[in-house]
N, C-alpha and C positions, 0 to 999 in steps of 0.2 A: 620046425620052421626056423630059418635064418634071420638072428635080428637084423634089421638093416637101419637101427638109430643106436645114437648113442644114446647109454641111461640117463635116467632123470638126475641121476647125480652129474656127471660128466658133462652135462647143456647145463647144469644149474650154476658149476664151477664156471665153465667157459663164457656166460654171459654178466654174470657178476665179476669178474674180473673182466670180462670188456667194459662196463659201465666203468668199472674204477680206474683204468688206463685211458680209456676216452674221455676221464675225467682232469688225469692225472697229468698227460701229456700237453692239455693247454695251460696247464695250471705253472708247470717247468719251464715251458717257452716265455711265457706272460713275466713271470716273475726274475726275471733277467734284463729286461726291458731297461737303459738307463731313464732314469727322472719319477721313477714308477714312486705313488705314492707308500711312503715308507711303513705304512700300518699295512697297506695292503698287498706289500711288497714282503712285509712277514707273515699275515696271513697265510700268505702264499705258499712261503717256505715251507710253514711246520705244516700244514697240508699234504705237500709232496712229500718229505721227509715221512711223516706217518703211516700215509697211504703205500710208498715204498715199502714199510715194512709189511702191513697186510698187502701185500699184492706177491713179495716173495715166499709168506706161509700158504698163501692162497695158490702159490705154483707147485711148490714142495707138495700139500695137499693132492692140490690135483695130478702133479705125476705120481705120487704114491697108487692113489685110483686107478690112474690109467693099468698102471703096471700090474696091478690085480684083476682089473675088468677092462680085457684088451678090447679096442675100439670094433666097431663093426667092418665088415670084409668090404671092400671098396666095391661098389658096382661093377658088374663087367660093362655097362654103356662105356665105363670112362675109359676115354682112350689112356693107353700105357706112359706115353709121353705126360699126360697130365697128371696122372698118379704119380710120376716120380717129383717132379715137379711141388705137386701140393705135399708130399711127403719132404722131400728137403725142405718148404718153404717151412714146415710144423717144426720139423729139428730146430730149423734157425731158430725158430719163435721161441722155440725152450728155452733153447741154451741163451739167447739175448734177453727172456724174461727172469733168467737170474743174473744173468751178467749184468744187466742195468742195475737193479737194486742193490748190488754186491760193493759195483761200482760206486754207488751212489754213500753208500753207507761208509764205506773206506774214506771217499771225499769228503762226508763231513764230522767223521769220528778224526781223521788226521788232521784234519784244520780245525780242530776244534771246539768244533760246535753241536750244539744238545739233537739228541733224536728223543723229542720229547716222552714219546711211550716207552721206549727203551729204557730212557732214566729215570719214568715211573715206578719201573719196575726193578731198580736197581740192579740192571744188567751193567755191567764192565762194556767200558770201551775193549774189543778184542785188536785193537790197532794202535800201534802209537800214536800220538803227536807229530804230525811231518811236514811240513808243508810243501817238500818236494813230493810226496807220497801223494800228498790232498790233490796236487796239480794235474799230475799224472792219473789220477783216478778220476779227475772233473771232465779230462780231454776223453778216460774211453768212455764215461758215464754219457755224455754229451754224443760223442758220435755212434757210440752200441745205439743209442736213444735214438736217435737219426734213422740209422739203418734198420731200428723194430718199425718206427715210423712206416719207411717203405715197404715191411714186409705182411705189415697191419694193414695198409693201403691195398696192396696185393692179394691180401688174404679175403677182403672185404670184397674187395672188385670180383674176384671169384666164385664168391659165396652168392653174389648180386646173379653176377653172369648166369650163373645153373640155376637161382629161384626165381631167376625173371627171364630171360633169357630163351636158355634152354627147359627149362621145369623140368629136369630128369631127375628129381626127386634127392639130389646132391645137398640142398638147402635145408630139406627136410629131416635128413638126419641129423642137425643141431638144432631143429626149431620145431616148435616152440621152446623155450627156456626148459619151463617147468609143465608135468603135465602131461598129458597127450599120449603118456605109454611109452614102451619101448617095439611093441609091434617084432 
């Protein structure tokens, strides 16, 4: 029999880092905010900063996975055009769920400033000091950040469209999280 879900591992990675990016994402926009109050305005920061870092072990993880236990064989319902489609839209999503963090960490190891679990653990700054570096890495941090934004919207909308929509059982093979077998 053909499975037609992903593992229990692979829904359990991909909804736990949604939680933590759907957590993450208003936490980035908010804390930019001018007048914001300043306790919760750093709140704010070593949140995102933190969360950044588990969210880029939590990719690295999960494409290690993948690349071990390749995903299940797309439905033949889906049209061609739409598999290519959700398939580029997944590339993007990779390569932007390291590019942000990546970006994000250059921006504020160059400018400066603490990534508090990092320097728990007495890891090195792997960046110098720059502030022209910090800059440059806040603008693609910010706009990679943008563009996941839409591709996370898209992804979403998608996922909506087949488990409510259509029901061709598109939705089902990421859902439930955990649980429910791989069938």
């Amino acid at each position: 029999m053909t499975q037609s879900r992903y593992t229990g591992t692979a829904r359990g990675l991909h909804w736990l880092m949604a939680v933590f990016i759907l957590l993450t994402i208003p936490a980035g926009l908010i804390m930019v905010q001018p007048g914001l109050d300043r306790s919760l305005q750093n709140g704010l920061f070593i949140y995102h900063k933190n969360v950044g870092v588990l969210l880029l072990i939590l990719i690295v993880a999960r494409l290690v996975w993948r690349l071990r236990n390749p995903p299940p064989a797309k439905p033949s319902s889906l049209a061609p055009t739409q598999a290519r489609i959700a398939e580029f839209t997944h590339i993007a999503m990779y390569a932007l769920l390291f590019l942000v963090p990546i970006a994000g960490y250059v921006r504020v190891k160059a400018g400066g400033f603490p990534i508090e679990s990092l320097d728990a653990l007495s890891i090195p700054s792997l960046v110098p000091r720059s502030e022209a570096l910090a800059e440059i890495a806040k603008t693609v941090h910010y706009g990679a950040g943008l563009l996941l934004i839409a591709l996370i919207a898209m992804h979403v909308g998608a996922a909506l469209f087949h488990g409510v929509v259509k029901q061709d059982g598109i939705f089902s093979r990421m859902w439930p999280p955990v649980g429910g077998g791989t069938r």
